[in-house]
Rosetta silent file (secondary structure, phi, psi, omega in degrees, C-alpha in Angstrom):
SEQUENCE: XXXXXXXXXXXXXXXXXXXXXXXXXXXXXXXXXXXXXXXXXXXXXXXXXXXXXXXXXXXXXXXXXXXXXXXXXXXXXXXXXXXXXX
SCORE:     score description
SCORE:     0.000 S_00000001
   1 L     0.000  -63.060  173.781    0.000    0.000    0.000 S_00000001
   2 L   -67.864  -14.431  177.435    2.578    2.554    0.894 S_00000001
   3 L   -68.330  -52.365  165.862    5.020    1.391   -1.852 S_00000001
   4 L   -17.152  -39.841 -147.034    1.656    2.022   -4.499 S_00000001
   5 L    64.237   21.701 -166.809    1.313    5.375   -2.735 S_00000001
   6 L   -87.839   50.389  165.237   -2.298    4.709   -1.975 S_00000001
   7 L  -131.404  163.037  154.928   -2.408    6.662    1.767 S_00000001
   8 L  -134.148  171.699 -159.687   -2.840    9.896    3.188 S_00000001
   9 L  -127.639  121.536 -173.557   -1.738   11.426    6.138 S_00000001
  10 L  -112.996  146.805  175.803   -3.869   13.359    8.472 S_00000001
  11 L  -131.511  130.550 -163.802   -3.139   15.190   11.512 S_00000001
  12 L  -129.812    3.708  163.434   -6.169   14.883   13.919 S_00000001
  13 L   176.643  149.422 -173.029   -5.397   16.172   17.234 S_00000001
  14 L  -116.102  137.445 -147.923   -2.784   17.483   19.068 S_00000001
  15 L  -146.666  158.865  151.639   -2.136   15.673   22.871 S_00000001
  16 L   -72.439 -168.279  178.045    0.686   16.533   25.030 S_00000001
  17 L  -111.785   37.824 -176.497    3.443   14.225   25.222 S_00000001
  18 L  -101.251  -81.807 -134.180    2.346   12.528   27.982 S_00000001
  19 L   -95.210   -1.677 -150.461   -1.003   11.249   26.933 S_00000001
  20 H   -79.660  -50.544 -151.193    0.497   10.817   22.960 S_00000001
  21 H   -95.846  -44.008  156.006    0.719    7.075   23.444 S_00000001
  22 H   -27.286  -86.445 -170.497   -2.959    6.875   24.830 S_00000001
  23 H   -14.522  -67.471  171.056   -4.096    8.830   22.491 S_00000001
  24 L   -67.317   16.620  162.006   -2.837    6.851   19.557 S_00000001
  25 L  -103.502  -18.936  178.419   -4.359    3.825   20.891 S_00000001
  26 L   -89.652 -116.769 -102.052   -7.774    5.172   21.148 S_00000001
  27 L   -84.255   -9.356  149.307   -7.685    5.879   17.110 S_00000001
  28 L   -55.206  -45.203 -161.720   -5.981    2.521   16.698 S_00000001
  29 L   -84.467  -31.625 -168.168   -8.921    0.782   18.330 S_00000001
  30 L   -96.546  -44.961 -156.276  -11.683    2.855   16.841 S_00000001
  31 L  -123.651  138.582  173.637  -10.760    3.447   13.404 S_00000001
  32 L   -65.178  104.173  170.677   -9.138    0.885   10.596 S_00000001
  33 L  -113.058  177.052  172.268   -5.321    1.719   10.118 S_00000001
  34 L   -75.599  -37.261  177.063   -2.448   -0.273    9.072 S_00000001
  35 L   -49.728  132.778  158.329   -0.868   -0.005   12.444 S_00000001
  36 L  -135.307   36.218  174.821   -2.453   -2.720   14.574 S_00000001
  37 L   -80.590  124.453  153.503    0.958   -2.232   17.316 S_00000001
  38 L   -59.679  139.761 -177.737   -0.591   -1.669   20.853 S_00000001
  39 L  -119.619  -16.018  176.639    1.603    1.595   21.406 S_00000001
  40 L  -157.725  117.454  177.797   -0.207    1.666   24.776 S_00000001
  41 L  -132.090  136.642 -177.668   -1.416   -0.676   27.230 S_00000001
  42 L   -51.870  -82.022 -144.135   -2.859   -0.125   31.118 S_00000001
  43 H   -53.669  -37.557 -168.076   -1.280   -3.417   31.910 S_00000001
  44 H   -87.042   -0.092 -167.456    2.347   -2.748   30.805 S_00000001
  45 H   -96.950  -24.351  167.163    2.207    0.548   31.923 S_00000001
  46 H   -47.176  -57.957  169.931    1.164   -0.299   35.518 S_00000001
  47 H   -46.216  -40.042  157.928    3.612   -3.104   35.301 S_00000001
  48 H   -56.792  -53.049 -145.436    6.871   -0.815   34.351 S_00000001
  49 H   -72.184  -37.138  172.210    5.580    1.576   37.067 S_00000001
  50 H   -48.873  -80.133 -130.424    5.223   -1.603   39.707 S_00000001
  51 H   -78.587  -17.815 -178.792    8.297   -2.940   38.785 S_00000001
  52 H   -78.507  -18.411  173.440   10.306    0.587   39.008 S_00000001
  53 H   -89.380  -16.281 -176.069    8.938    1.119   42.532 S_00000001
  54 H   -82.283  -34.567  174.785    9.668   -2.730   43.497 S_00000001
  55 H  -139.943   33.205  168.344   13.250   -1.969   42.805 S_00000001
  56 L   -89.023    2.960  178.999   14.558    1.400   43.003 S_00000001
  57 L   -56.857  136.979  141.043   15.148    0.708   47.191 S_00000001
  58 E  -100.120  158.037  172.213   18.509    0.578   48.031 S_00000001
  59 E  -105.677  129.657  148.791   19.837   -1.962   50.609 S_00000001
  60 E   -85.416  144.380  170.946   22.751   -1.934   53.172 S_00000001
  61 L  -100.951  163.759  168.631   24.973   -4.716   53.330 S_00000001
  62 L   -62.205   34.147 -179.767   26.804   -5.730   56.434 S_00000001
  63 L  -147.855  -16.850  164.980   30.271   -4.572   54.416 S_00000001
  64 L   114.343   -6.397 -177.549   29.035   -0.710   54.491 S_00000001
  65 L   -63.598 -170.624 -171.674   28.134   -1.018   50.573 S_00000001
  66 E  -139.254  149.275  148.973   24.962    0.352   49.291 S_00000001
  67 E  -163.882  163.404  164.273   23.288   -1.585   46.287 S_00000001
  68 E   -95.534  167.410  161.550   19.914   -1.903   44.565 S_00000001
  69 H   -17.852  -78.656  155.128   18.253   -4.880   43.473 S_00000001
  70 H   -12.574  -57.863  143.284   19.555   -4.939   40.252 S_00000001
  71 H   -74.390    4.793  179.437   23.013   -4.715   41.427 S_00000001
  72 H   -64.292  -37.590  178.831   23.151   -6.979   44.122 S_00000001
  73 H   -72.139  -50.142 -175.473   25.386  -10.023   42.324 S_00000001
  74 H   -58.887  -25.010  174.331   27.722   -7.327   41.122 S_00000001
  75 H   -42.011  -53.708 -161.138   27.634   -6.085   44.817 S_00000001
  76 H   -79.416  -26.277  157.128   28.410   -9.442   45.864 S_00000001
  77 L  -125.498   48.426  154.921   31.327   -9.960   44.031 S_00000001
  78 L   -52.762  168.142  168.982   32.742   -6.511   44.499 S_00000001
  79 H   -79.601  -44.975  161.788   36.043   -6.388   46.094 S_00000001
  80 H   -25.846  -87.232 -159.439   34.592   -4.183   49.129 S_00000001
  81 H   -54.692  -51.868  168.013   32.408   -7.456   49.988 S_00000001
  82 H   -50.434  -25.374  171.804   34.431  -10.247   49.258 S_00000001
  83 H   -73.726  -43.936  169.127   37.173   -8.641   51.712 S_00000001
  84 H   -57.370  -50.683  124.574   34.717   -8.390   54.326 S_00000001
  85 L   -28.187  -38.831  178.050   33.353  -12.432   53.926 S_00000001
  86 L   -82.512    0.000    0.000   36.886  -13.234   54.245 S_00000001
């Protein structure tokens, strides 16, 4: 279709760039385009937002280090820790 040149291009509302990824999912859903990408979903977005509050905590270790989640095996075989374990 787009090699043919059979589309046109519309510009149909203007959203901040917050709400942009909504947005374009409510005119995904309602009206037939070629795009059929979810560009926005409740569940993933809850799910980033869950998972960035589940692990942005840091932890002390018993060796004076600091780490997050994330970083905890690299914590663990810092030199700081391993000196401390010995």
């Amino acid at each position: 279709m787009i090699a043919s040149g059979n589309y046109n291009i519309e510009k149909i509302d203007e959203v901040d760039t917050e709400e942009r990824f909504k947005r374009e999912q409510v005119f995904i859903d309602t009206l037939s385009t070629l795009n059929q990408h979810k560009c926005y979903s409740q569940f993933r977005d809850n799910y980033n937002r869950q998972y960035f509050l589940a692990h942005r905590d840091k932890t002390n270790c018993n060796c004076g280090g600091i780490y997050t989640y994330d970083h905890k095996a690299r914590h663990f075989k810092s030199q700081k820790h391993i000196n401390f374990i010995s």
